[in-house]
N, C-alpha and C positions, 0 to 999 in steps of 0.2 A: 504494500500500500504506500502511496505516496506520502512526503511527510506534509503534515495538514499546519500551516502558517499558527502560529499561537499555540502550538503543542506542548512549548517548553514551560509551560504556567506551572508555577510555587507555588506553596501557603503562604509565603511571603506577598505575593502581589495582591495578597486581598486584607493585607494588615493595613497597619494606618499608615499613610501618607500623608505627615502633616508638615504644612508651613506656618511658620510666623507672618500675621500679618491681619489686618483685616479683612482681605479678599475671599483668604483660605476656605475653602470648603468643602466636606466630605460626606459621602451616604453609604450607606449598606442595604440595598432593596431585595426585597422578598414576595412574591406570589405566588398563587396556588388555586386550582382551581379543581374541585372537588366531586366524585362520584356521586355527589346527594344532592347537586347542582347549586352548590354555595360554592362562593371563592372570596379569597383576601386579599389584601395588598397593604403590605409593613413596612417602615421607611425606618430604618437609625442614620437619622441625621446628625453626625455629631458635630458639625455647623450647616444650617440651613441657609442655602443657597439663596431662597426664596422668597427671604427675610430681610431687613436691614433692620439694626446688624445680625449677620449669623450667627445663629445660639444656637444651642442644643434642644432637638425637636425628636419626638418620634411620633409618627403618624400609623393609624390603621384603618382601612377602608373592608368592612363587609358587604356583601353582596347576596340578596337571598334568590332562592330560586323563585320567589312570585314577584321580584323585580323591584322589593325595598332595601335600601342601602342604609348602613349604619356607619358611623364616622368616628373616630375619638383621636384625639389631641395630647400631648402633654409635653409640657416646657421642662428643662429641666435646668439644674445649675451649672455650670459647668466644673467647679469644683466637686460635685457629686458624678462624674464623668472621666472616663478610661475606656485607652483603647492598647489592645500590642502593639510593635512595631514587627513581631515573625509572623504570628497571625492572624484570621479572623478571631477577633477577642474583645467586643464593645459591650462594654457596663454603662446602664445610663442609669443611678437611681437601684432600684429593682429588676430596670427590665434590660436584661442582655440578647448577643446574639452570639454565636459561639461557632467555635470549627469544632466538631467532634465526632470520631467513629465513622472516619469515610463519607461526613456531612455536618450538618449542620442543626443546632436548638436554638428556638427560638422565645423569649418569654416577654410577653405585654399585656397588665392589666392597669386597667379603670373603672370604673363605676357605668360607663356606658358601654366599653364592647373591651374584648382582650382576643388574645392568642397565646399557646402554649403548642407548639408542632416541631417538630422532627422533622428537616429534610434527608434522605439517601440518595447520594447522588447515583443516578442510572447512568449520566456522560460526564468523562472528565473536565475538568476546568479547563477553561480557555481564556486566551486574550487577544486582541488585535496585536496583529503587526510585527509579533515575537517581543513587542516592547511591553504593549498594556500601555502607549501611550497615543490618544486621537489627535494631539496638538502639543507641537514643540517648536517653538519660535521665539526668540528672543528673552530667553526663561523664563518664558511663560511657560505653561505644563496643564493638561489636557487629559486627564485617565479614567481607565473603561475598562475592568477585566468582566469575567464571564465565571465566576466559579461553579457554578452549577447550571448549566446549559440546560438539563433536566433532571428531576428530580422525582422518585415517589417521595408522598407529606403525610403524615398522620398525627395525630392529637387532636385539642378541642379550639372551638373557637367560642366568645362566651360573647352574647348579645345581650347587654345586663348585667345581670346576674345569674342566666339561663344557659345552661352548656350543649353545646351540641359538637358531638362525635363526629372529625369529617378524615377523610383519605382519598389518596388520588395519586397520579403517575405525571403530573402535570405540572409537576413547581417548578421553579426557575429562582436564582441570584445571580444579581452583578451587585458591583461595585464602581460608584464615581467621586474623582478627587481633584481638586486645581487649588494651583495661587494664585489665581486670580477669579474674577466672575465670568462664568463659560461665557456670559455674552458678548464679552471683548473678545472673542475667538470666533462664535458661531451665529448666528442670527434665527438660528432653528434646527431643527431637526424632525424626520420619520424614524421611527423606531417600531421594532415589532417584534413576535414571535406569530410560528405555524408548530400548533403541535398535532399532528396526525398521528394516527397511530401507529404506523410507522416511521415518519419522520421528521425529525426537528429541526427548524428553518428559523435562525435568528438572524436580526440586520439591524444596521444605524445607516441615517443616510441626513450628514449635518452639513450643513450648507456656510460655508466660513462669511466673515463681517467681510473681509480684503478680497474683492474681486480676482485678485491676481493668487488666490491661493485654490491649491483645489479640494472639492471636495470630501470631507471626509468617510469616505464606505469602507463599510466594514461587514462580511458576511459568513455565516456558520452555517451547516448542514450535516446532520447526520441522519444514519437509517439506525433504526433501533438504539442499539448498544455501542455502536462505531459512527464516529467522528469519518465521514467524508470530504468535508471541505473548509478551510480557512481560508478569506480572499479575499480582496478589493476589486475583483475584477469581473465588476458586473456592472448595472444602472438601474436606476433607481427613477422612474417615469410619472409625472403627475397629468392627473386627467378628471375629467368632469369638474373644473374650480367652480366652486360655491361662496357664494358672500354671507358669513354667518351675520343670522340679522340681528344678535344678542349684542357678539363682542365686534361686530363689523371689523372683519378681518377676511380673508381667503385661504380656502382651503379647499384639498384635492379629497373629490368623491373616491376617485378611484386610483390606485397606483400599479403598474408595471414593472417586475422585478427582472429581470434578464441577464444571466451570466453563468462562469464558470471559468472552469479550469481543470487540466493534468487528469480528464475524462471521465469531469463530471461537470454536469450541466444544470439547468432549470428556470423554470419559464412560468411566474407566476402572476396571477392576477387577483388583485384585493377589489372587492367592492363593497362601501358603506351601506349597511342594512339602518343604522342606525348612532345617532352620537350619544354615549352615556356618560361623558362628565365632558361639562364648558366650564373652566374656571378663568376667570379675571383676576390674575395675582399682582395689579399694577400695584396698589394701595400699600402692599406689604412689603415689595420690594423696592419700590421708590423709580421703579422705572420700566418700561411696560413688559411683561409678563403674560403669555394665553397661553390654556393647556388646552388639548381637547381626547382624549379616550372614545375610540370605535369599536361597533362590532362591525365586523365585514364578512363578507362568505369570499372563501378564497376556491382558485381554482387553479392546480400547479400542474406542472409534468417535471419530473426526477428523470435523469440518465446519471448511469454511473454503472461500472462493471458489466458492460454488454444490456443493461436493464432498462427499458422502459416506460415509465410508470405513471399515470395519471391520477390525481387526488383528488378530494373537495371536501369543501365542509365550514364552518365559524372558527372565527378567531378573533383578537381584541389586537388594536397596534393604537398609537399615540403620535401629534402632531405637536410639537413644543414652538413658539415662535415669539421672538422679543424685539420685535417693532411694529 
């Protein structure tokens, strides 16, 4: 098998990467998306990006299967706060995230929702580039690893006070860190996953401030248990622009994935079924800030090893944009 771009990824690239300074800021992200058709999303922000100024946040997003969403917040000190520098190892308070046993534990409680889960990782960690770094220009610094591409998750998730049992084959972590504010590097980004049942199609596709630099893509593919492809060498196509009438802004109904490498290929097509989170983060950040989270039905074809293969089915991808 050919050797797959970011295969050389440590425990070390998912510890803490900190600078001095006030730009500095790092996350540790977490989702999951579960047999019982509930899913999460956990942030340890141990400075939020998305803030002025950057403090220590950790965020959780539930999701239920009759389509009500639950949310919870918490600040914390920053002297109540630790991270390693070999590993994943973030103490916020009470609630950590941890490397352990070929994966990962997770713990966040509140009075409005928590989590408590175990990821196992099914694919090894990955990073762009052999670096783990999106953006390296003038010391400024840019990083994105992938430690769990995919994962099975099991433990509880608590809406309340109320637990509910969940599992699944569908988790995912990264990891993002700079010394500066991404948006002096990027001016936005597509980001996604496809997880089939057979295979895992993760991409970033960040669109630099400076005209004269190029874009930063970055893209994973695996079939089951093996890692297929690490690359930049594909594109990333926007199509059907829509003026959201909320945050009047633009954004692509639909996108076109196309690329490959060392004979393996793929040819996928996203299209919005639906937008499940618009946020307005201008207020908080002090400068403009849109999120937006999709479902999409996607529709791929896989080649690789003499194979194939045509897919389809839902997925969730994200539009981030700061002007």
């Amino acid at each position: 098998m050919n050797k797959i771009v970011g295969s050389e990824y440590t425990a070390r690239d998912d510890a803490l990467h900190y600078y001095p300074g006030e730009k500095y800021y790092e996350w540790w992200y977490l989702d999951a998306q579960f047999d019982n058709g509930y899913s999460c999303v956990i942030t340890f922000h141990y400075r939020l990006l998305f803030m002025a100024p950057h403090i220590p946040v950790v965020q959780l997003h539930i999701y239920t299967p009759d389509g009500q969403k639950h949310m919870s917040f918490k600040v914390f000190d920053p002297a109540n706060c630790s991270a390693s520098d070999e590993r994943c190892d973030v103490k916020m308070g009470e609630s950590f995230v941890r490397q352990e046993d070929g994966g990962y534990r997770v713990s966040f409680r509140t009075r409005r929702a928590g989590a408590e889960l175990t990821f196992k990782n099914i694919l090894p960690g990955w990073k762009c580039r052999d670096t783990g770094v999106l953006y390296d220009k003038g010391n400024n610094f840019q990083g994105w690893v992938v430690p769990a591409p995919r994962a099975e998750v099991e433990g509880t998730i608590y809406i309340g006070e109320t637990p509910v049992k969940v599992k699944g084959n569908r988790g995912y972590h990264d990891h993002n860190w700079g010394n500066t504010n991404i948006d002096e590097a990027f001016y936005g980004w597509y980001w996604g996953r496809l997880y089939d049942e057979k295979y895992t199609l993760i991409y970033g596709w960040c669109f630099p401030q400076d005209k004269d630099d190029e874009i930063a893509a970055n893209l994973y593919l695996a079939r089951q248990d093996q890692p297929l492809l690490g690359t930049n060498q594909f594109t990333l196509s926007q199509k059907n622009l829509e003026t959201d009438a909320d945050l009047q802004r633009q954004y692509a109904r639909s996108l076109k994935i196309l690329g490959g490498s060392d004979g393996v290929g793929l040819d996928c097509q996203l299209d919005t079924k639906s937008v499940v989170e618009r946020i307005d983060m201008a207020a908080a950040g002090g400068r403009p800030i849109y999120y937006w989270r999709f479902l999409a039905d996607y529709n791929a074809k896989f080649k690789s090893d003499g194979l194939n293969e045509r897919v389809s089915g839902q997925t969730i991808h994200e539009y981030m944009l700061f002007k």
